[in-house]
Backbone as CSV, one residue per row, in Angstrom:
resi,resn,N_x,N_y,N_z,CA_x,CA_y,CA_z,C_x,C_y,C_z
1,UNK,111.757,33.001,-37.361,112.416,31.727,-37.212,113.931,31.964,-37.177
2,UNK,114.265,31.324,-36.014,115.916,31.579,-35.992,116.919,30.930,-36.790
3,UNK,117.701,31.540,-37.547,118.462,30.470,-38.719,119.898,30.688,-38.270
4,UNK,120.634,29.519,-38.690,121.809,29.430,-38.518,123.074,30.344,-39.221
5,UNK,123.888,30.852,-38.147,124.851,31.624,-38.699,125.892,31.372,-39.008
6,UNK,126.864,31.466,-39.397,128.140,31.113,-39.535,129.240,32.830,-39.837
7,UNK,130.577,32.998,-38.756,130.840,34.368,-39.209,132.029,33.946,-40.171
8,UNK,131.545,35.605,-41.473,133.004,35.482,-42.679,134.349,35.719,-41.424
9,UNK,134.947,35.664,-42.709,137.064,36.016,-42.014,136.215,37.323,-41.929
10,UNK,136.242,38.048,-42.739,136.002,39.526,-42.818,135.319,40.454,-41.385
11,UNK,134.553,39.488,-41.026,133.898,40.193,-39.891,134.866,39.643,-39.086
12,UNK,135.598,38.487,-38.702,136.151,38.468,-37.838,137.225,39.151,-37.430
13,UNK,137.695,39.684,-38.813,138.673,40.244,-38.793,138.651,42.438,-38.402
14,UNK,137.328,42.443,-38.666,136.525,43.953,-38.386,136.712,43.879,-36.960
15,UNK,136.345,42.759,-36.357,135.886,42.280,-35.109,137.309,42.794,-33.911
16,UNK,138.017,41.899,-34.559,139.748,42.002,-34.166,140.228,43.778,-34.132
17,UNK,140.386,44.069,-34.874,140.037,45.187,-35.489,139.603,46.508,-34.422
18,UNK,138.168,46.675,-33.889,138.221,47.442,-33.333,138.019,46.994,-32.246
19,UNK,137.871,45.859,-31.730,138.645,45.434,-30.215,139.977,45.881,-30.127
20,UNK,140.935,46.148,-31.356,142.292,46.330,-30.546,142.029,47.789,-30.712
21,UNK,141.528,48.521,-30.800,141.239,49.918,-31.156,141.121,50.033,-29.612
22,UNK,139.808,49.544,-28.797,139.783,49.923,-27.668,141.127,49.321,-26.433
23,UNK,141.230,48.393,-27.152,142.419,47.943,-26.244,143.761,48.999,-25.866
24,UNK,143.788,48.988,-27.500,145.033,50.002,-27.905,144.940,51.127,-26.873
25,UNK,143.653,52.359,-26.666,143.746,52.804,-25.591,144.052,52.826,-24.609
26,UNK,143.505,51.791,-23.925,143.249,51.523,-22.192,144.505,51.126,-22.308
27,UNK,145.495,50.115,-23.114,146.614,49.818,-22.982,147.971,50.945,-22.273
28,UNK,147.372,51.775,-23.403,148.058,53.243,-23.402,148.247,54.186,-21.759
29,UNK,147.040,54.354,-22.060,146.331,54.704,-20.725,147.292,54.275,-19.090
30,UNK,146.594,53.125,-18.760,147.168,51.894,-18.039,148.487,52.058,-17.764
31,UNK,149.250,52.083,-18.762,150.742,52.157,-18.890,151.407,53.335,-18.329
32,UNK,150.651,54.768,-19.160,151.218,56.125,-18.615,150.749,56.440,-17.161
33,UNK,149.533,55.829,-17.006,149.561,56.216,-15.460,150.310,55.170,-14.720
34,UNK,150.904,54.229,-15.021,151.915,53.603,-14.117,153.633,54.199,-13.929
35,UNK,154.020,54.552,-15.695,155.002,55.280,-15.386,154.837,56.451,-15.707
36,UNK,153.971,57.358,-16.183,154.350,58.834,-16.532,155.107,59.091,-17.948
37,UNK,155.555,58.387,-18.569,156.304,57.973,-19.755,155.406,57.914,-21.088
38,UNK,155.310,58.584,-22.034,154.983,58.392,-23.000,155.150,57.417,-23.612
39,UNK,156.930,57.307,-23.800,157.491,56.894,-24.933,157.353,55.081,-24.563
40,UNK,157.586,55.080,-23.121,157.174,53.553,-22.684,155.723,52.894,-22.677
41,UNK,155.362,53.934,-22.309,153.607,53.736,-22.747,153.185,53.218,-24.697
42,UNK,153.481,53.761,-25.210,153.530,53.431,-26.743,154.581,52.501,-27.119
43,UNK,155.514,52.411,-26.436,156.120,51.277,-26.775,155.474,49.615,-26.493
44,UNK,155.007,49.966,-25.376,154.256,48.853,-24.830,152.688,48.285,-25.744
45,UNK,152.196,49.705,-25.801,150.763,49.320,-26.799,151.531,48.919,-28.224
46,UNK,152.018,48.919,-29.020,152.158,48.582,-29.985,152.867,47.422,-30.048
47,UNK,153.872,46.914,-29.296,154.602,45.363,-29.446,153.295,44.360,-28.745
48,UNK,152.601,44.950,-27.469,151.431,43.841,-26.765,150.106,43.906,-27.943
49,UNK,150.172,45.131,-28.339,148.719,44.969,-29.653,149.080,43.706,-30.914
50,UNK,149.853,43.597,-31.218,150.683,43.238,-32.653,150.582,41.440,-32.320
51,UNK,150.900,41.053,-31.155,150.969,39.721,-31.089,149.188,39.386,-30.203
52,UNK,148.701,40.386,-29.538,147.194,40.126,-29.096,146.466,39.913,-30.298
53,UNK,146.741,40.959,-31.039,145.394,40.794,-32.032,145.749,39.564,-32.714
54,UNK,146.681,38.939,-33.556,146.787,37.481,-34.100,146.306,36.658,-33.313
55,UNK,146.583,36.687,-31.959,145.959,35.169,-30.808,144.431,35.621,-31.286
56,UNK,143.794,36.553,-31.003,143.044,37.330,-30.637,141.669,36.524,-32.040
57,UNK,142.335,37.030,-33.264,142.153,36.123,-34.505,142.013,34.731,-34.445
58,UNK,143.261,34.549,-34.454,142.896,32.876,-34.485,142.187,32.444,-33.643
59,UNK,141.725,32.852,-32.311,140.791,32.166,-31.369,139.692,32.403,-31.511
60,UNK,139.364,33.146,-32.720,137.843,33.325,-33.297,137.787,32.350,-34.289
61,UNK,138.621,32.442,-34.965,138.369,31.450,-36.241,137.987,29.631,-35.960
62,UNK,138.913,29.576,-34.460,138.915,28.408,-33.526,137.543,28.123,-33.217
63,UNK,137.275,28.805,-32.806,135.531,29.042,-32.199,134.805,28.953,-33.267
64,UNK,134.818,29.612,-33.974,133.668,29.389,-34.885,133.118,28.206,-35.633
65,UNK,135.032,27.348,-35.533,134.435,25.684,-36.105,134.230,24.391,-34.962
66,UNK,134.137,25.048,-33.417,133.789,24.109,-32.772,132.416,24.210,-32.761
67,UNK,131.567,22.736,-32.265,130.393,23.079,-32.739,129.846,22.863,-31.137
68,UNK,130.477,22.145,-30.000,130.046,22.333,-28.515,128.787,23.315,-27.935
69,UNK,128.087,23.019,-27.548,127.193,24.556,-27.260,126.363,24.647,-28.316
70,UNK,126.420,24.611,-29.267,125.569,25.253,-30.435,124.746,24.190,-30.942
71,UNK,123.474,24.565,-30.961,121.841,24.368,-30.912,121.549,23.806,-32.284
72,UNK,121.375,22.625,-32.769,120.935,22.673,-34.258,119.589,23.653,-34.839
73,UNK,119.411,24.252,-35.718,118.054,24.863,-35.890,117.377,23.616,-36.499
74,UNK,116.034,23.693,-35.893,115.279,22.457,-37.026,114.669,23.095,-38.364
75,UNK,114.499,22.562,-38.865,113.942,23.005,-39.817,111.945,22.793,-40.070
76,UNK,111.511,24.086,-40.192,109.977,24.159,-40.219,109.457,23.284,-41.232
């Protein structure tokens, strides 16, 4: 029987977390093969990570208290 979930901060925040982990990469990545630059490359992942991951946050926490879409479970 399918029961209703609700996610902690905690996971959302795990969540945030290693999404910017992979981001943080490809960010990296992305960057040095455009300029060849290290130092611009890391400059870039760390000021665009820092303000992504907060939006990134709060638009989970957003979500989680709209209730649109989501199915009441009945109860057996």
């Amino acid at each position: 029987m399918p029961v209703e979930r609700t996610e902690t901060s905690k996971r959302s925040i795990v969540k945030a977390i290693t999404y910017r982990g992979v981001i943080l990469c490809l960010d990296f990545l992305a960057i040095y093969l455009f300029t060849g630059k290290v130092d611009v490359a890391l400059g870039f992942m760390v000021v665009s990570n820092v303000y992504t991951t907060v939006g990134y946050f709060v638009h989970e926490r957003v979500w989680a208290r709209v209730r649109w879409g989501v199915v009441p479970v009945k109860a057996a």
